[in-house]
N, CA, C and O of each residue as an XYZ file, in Angstrom:
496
protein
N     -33.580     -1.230     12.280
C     -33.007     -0.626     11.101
C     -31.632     -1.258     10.856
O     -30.840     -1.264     11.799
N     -31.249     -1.824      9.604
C     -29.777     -1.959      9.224
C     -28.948     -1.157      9.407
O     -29.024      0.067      9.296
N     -27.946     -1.915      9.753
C     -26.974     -0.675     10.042
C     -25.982     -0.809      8.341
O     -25.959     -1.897      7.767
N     -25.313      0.314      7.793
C     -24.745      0.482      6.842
C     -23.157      0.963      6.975
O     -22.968      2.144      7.268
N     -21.902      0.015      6.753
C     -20.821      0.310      7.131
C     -20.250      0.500      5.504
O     -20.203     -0.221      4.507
N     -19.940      1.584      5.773
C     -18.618      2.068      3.947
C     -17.492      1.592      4.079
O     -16.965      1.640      5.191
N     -16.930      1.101      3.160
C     -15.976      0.431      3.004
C     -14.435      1.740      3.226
O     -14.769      2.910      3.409
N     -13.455      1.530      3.202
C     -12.129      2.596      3.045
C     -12.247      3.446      1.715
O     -12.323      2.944      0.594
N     -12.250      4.853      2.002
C     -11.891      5.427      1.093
C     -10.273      5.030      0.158
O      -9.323      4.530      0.760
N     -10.216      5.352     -1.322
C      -8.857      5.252     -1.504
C      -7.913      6.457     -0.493
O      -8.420      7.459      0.011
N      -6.361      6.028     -0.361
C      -5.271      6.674      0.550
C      -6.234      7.022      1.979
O      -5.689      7.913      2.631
N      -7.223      6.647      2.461
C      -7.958      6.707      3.636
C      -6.262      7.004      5.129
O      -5.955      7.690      6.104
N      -5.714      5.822      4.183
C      -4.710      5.324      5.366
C      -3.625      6.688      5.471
O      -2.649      6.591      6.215
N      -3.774      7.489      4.970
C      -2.440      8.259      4.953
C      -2.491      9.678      5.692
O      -3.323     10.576      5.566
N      -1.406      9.612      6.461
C      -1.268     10.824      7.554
C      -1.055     11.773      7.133
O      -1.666     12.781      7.486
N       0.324     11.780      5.817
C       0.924     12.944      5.292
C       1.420     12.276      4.012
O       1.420     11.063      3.802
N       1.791     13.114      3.290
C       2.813     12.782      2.015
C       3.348     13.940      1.634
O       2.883     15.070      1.788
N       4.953     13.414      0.825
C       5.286     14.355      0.192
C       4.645     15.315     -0.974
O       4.022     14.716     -1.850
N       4.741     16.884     -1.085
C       4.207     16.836     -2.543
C       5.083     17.146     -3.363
O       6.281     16.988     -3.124
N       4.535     17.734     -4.679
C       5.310     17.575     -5.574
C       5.176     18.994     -6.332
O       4.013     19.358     -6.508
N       6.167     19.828     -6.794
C       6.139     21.663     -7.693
C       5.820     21.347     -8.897
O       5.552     22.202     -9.741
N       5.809     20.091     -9.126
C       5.899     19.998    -10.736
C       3.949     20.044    -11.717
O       3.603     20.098    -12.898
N       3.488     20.006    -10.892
C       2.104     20.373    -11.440
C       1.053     19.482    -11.886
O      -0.103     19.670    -12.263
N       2.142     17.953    -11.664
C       1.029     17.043    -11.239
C       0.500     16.826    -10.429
O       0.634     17.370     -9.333
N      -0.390     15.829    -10.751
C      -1.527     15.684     -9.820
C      -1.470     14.672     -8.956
O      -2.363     14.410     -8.149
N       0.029     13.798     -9.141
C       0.299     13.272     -7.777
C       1.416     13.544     -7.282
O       2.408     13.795     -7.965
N       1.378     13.521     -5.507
C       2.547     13.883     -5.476
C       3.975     13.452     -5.321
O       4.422     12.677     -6.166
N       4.755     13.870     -4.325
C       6.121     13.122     -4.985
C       6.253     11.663     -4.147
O       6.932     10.716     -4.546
N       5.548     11.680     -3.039
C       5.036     10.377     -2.728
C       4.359      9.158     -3.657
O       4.070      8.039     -3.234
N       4.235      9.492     -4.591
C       3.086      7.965     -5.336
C       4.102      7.983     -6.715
O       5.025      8.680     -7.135
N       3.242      6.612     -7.207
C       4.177      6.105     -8.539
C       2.853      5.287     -9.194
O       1.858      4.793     -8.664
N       3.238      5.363    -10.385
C       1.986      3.683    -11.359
C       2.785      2.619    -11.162
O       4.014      2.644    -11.219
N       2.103      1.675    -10.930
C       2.603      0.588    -10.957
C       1.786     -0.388    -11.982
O       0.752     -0.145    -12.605
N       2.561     -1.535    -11.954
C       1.670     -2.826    -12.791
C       1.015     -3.610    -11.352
O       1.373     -3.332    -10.207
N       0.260     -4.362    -11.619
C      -0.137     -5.284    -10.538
C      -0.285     -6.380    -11.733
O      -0.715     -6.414    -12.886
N       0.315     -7.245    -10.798
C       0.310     -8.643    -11.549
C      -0.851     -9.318    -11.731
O      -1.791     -9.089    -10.971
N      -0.948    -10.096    -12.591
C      -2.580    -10.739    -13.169
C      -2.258    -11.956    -12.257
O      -1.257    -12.625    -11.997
N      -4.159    -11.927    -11.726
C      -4.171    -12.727    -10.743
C      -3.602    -12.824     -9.109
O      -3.371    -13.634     -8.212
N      -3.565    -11.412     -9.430
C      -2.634    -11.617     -7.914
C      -3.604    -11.714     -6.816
O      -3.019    -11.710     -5.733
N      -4.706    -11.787     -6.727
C      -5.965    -11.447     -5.940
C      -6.503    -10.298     -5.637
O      -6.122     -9.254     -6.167
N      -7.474    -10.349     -4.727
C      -8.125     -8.952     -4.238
C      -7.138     -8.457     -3.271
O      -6.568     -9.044     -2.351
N      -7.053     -7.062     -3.748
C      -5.779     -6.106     -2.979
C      -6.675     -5.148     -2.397
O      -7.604     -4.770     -3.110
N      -6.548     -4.575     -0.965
C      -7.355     -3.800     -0.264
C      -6.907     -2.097     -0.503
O      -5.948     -1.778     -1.205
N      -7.846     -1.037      0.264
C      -7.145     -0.027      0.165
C      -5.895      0.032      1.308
O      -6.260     -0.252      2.449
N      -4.870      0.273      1.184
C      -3.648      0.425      2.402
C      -3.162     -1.107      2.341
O      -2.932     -1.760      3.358
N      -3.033     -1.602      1.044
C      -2.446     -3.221      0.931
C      -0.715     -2.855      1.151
O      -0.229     -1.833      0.667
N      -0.063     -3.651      1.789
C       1.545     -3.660      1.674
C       1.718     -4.596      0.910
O       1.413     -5.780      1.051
N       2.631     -3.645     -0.607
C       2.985     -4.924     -1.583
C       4.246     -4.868     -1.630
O       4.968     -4.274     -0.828
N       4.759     -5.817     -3.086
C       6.179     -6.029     -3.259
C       6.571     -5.838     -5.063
O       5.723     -5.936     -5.949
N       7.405     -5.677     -5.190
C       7.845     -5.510     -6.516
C       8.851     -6.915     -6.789
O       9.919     -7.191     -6.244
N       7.879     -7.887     -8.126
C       8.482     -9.137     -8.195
C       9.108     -8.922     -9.726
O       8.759     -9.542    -10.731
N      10.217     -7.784     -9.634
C      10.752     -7.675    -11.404
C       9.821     -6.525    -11.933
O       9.785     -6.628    -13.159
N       9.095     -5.530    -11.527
C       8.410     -4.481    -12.437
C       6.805     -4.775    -12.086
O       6.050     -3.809    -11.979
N       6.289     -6.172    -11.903
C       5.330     -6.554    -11.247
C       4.995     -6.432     -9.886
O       5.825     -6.691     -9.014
N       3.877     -6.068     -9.632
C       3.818     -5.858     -8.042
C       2.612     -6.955     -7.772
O       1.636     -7.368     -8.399
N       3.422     -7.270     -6.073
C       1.913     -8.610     -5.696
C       2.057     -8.209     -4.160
O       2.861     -7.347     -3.806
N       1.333     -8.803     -3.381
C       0.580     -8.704     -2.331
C       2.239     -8.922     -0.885
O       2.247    -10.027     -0.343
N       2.978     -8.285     -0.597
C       3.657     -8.855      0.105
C       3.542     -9.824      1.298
O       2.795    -10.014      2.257
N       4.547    -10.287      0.807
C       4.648    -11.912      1.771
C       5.724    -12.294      2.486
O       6.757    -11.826      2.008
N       5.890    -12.957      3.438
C       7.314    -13.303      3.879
C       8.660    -13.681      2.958
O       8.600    -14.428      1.981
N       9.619    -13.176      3.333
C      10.618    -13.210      2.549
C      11.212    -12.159      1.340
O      12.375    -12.018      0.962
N       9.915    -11.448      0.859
C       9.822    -10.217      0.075
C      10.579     -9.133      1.245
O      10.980     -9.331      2.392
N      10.557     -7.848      0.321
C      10.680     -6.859      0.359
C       9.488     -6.250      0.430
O       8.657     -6.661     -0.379
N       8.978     -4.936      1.545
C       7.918     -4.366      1.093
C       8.582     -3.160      0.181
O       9.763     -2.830      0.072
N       7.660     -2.743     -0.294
C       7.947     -1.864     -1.588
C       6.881     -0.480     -1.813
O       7.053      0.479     -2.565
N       6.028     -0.688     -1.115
C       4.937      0.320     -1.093
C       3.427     -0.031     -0.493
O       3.172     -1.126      0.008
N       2.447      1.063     -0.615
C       1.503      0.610      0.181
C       0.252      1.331     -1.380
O       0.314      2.381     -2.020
N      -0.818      0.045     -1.459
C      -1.237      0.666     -2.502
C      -2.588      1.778     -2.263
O      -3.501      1.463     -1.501
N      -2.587      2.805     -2.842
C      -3.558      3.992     -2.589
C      -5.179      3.561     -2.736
O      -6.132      4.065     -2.142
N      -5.182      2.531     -3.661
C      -6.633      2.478     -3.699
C      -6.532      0.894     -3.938
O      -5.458      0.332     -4.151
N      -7.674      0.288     -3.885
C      -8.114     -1.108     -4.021
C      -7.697     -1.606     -5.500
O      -7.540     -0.805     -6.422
N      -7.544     -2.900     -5.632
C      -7.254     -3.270     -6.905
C      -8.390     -5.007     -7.200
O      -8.123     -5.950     -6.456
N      -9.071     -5.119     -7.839
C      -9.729     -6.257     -7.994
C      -9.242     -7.467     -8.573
O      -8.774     -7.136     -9.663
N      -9.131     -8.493     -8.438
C      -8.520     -9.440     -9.196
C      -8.899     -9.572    -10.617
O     -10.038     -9.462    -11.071
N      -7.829     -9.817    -11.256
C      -8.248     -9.637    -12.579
C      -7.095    -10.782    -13.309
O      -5.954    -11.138    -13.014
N      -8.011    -11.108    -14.346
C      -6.573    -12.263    -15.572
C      -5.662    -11.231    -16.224
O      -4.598    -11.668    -16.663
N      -5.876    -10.115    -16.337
C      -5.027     -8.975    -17.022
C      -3.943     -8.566    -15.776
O      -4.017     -8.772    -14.565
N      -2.965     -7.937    -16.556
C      -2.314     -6.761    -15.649
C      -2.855     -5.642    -15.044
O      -3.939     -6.202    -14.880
N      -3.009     -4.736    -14.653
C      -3.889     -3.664    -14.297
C      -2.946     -2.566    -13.743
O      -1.889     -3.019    -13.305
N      -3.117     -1.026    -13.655
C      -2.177      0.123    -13.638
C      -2.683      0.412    -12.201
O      -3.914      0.454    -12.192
N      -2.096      0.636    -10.915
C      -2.384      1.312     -9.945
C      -1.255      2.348     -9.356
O      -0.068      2.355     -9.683
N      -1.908      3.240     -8.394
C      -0.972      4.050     -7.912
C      -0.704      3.582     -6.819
O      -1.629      3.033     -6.221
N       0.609      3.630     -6.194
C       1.127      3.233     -5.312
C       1.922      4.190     -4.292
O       2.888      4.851     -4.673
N       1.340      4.224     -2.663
C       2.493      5.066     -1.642
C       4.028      4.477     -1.935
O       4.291      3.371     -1.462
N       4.870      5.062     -2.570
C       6.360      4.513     -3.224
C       7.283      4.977     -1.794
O       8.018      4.139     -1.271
N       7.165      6.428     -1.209
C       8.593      6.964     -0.780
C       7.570      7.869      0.343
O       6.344      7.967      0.367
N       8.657      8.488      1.268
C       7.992      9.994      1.750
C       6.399     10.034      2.788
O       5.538     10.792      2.342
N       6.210      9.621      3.483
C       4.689      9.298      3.785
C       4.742      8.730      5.491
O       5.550      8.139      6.207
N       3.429      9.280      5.613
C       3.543      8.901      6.781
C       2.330      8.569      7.127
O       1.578      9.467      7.505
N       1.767      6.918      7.068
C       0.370      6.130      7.377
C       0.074      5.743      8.744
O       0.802      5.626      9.729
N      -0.988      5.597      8.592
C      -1.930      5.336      9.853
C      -1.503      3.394      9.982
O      -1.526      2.609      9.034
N      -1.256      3.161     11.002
C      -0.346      1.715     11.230
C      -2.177      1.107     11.361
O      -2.310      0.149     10.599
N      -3.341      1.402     12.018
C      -4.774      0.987     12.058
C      -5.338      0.460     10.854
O      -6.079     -0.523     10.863
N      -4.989      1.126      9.743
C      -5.194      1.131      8.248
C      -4.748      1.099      7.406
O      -5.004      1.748      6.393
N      -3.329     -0.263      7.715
C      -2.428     -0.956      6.588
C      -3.297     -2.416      6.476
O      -4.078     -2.585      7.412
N      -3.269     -3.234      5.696
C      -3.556     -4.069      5.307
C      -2.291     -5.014      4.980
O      -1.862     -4.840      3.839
N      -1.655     -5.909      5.692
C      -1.051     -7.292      5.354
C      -1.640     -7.961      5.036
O      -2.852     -7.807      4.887
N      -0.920     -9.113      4.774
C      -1.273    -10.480      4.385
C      -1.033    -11.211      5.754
O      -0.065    -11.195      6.515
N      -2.514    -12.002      5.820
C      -2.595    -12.554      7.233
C      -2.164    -13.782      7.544
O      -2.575    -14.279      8.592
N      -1.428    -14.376      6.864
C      -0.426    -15.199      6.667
C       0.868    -14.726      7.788
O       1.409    -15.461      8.614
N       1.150    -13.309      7.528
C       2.290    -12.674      8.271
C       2.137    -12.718      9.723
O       1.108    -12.461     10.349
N       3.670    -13.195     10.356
C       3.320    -12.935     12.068
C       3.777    -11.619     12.396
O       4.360    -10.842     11.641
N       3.452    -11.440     13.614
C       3.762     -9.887     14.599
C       5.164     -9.657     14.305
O       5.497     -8.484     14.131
N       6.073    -10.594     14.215
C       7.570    -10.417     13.582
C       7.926     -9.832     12.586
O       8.804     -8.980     12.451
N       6.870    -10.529     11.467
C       7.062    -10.453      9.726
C       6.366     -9.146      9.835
O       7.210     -8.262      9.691
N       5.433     -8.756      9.988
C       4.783     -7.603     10.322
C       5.578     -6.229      9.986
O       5.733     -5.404      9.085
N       6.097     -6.625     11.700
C       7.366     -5.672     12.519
C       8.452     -5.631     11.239
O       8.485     -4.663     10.480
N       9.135     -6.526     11.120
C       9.939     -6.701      9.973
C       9.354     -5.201      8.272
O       9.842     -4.232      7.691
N       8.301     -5.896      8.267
C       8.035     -4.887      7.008
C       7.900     -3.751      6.855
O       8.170     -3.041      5.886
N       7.089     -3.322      8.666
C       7.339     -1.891      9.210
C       8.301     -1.166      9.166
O       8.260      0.059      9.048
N       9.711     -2.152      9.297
C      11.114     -1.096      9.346
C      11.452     -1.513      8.315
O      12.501     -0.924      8.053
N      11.147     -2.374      7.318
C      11.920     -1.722      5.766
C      11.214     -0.831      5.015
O      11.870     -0.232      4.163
N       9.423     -0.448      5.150
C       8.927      0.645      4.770
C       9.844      2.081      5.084
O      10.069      3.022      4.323
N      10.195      1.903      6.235
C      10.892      3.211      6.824
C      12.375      3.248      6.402
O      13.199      4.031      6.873
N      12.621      2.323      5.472
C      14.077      2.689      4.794
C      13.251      3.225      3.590
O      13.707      4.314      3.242
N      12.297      2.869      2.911
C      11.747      3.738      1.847
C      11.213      5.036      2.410
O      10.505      5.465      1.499
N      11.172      5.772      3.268
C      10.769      6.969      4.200
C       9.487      6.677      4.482
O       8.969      7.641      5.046
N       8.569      5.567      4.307
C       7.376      5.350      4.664
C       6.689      4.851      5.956
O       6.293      3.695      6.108
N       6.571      6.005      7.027
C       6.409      5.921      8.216
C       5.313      5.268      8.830
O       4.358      6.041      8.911
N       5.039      3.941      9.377
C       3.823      3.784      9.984
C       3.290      4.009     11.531
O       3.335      3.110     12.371
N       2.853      5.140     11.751
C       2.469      6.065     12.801
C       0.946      5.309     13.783
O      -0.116      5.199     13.169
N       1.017      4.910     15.096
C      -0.247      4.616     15.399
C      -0.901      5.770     16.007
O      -0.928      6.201     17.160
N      -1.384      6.122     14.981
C      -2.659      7.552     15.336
C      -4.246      6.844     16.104
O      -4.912      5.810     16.049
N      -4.258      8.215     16.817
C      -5.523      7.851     17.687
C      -6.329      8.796     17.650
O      -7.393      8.725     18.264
């Protein structure tokens, strides 16, 4: 028999978040963002960057800036996603870098998430 593996739910990756009194429906953890056209296939729990209002796939030398909640497909357009912005606390198993990045650059992006309050926790 085949075996059948599901892919990540969207925010799969997330331990906790802030919420929010105000009666939306997200909470005070997330934001919309743009994703830049062409930026490639973005996973669920991608660490991106904000390049001017545009967001792309973070890379060495960037800033991380957030972690995105759900998958994004490559596309020639811009496209609207929600993004972990602030407040949060993820599963470090179920972030997604760019594998380009070393254990340094990594480490590195880990502690500027956590100047945005975005904690990456290794849960077991």
């Amino acid at each position: 028999m085949a075996r059948l593996w599901e892919g990540k739910h969207a925010g799969s990756f997330i331990v906790s978040e802030a919420t929010s009194n105000s009666g939306t429906s997200f909470g005070r953890s997330r934001e919309t963002v743009t994703i830049q056209a062409s930026a490639g296939d973005m996973k669920v729990g991608q660490v991106v960057t904000d390049t001017g209002g545009v967001w792309t796939i973070y890379a060495d030398g960037d800033a991380p800036a957030g972690i995105l909640f759900d998958a994004v497909p490559d596309s020639t357009a811009t496209q609207q996603a929600v993004l972990i912005a602030r407040d949060a606390e993820v599963n470090a198993s179920e972030i997604e870098w760019d594998s380009a990045l070393t254990t340094a650059q990594v480490k590195t992006g880990v502690a500027e998430l956590a100047k945005l309050g975005i904690i990456v926790r290794e849960v077991v």
